[in-house]
C-alpha positions in Angstrom: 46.5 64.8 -17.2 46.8 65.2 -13.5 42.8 64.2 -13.0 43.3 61.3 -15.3 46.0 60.1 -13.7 43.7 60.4 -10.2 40.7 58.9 -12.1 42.9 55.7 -13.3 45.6 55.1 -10.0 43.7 56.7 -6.6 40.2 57.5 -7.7 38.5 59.3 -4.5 35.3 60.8 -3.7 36.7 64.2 -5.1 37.4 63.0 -8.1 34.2 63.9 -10.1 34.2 67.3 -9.1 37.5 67.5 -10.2 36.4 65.7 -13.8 33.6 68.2 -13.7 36.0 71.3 -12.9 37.9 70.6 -15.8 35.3 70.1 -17.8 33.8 73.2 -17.1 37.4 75.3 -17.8 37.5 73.6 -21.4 33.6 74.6 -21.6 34.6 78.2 -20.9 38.0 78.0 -23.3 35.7 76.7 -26.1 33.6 79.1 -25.5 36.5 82.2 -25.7 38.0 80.2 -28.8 34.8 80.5 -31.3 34.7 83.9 -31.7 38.1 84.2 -32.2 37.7 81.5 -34.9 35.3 83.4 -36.4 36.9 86.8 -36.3 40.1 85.7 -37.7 38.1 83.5 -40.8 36.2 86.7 -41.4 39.1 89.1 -41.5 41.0 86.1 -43.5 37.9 85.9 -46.3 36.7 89.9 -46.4 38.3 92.7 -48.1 41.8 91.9 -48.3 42.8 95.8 -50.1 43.1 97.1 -46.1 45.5 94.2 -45.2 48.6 93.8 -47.2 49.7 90.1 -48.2 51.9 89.7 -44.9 49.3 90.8 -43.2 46.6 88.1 -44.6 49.3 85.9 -44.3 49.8 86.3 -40.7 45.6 86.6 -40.0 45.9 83.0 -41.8 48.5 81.9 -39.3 46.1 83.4 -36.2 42.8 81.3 -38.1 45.1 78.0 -38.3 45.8 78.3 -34.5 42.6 79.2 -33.3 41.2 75.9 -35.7 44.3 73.8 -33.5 43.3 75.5 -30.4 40.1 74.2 -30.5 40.4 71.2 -31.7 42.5 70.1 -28.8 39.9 71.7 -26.9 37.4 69.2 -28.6 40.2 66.2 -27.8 40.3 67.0 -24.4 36.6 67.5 -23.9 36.0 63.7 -25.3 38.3 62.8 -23.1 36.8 63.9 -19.7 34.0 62.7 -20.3 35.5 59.1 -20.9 37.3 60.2 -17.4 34.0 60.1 -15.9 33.1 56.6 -17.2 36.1 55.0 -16.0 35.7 56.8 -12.6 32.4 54.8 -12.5 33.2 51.7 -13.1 36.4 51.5 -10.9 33.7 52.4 -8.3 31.4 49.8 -9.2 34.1 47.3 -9.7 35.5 48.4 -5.8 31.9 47.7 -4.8 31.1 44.8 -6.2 34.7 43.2 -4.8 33.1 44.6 -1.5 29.9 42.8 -2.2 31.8 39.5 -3.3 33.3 39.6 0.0 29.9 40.4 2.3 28.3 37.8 0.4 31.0 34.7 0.9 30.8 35.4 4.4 26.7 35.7 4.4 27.0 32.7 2.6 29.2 31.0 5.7 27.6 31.9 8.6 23.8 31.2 7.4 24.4 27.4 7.6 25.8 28.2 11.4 23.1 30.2 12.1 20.6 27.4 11.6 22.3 24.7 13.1 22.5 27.1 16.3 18.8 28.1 16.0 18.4 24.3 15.8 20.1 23.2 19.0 19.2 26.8 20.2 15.4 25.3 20.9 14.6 23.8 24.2 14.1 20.2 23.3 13.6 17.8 26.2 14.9 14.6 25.8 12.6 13.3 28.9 9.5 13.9 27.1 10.1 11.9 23.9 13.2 10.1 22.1 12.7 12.6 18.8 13.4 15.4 20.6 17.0 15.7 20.0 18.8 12.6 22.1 22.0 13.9 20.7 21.4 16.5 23.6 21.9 13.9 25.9 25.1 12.5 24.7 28.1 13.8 26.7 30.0 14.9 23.7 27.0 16.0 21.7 28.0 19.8 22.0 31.8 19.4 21.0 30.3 17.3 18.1 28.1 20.3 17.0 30.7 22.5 17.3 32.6 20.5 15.5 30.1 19.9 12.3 29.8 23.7 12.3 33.7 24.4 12.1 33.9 22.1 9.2 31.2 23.3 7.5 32.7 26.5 7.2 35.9 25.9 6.5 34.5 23.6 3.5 32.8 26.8 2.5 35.9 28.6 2.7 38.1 26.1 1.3 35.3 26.1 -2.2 35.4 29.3 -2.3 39.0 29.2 -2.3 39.6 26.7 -5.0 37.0 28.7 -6.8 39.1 31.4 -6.9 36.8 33.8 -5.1 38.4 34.7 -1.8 41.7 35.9 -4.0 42.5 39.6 -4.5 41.6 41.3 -7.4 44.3 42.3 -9.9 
């Protein structure tokens, strides 16, 4: 209960070991319970004129908790290895809200990036009127700077109202 409560709430890097340890420890109690089991059944089914009818009685008891023993042996079994499942995909949900996030801001900065690799080239206004004459203007760079401040926070503001910038419940 303790590593399904870890593997639900606070998963961590430890917790698959964990999921495996357990795992293991119910591998190991299966394997002590079968033969048990099977000792009890067989004492239950074979010559019952050595055991007297409280004795069969109580060997019936034994093989009834051995059968209960295991099968919540079986139950806990299927439910590690759900543990592990849902260990999983909380990590991949963790990473993908980590991707989400990388790739909003990617998504930001690569209009900025060109517009600054843009004006980043040395154009020459002297040499031809295509070659940028918003260089020349005296509030052509406050202008740029500006263009690129509202383009990202448009993007941020879309990605806002899309819902995309919000934490994840």
């Amino acid at each position: 209960e303790a590593v399904e409560d870890e593997a639900f709430s606070t998963p961590s890097r430890g917790t698959p070991e964990r999921i495996q340890d357990v795992k293991g420890d119910l591998l190991a109690l299966r394997r002590a319970a079968v033969p048990l089991r099977d000792a009890a059944a067989a004492l239950v089914r074979n010559d019952k004129r050595f055991f007297t009818d409280e004795t069969v009685m109580y060997l019936r008891d034994c093989h009834d908790h051995t059968n209960q023993a295991l099968d919540a042996i079986e139950l806990n079994r299927e439910i590690v290895s759900g543990l592990l499942d849902v260990y999983l995909s909380s990590m991949s949900n963790r990473m993908n809200d980590v991707m989400k996030i990388l790739t909003i801001m990617a998504t930001i900065f690569i209009p900025l990036t060109f517009i600054a690799g843009v004006y980043g080239m040395n154009f020459d206004t002297r040499v031809s009127a295509w070659n940028m004459p918003e260089l020349a203007w005296p509030h052509g760079y406050p202008l740029v700077l500006g263009l690129m401040a509202s383009i990202a926070l448009l993007l941020v503001g879309y990605f806002y109202r899309k819902g995309w910038l919000s934490r994840p419940e």
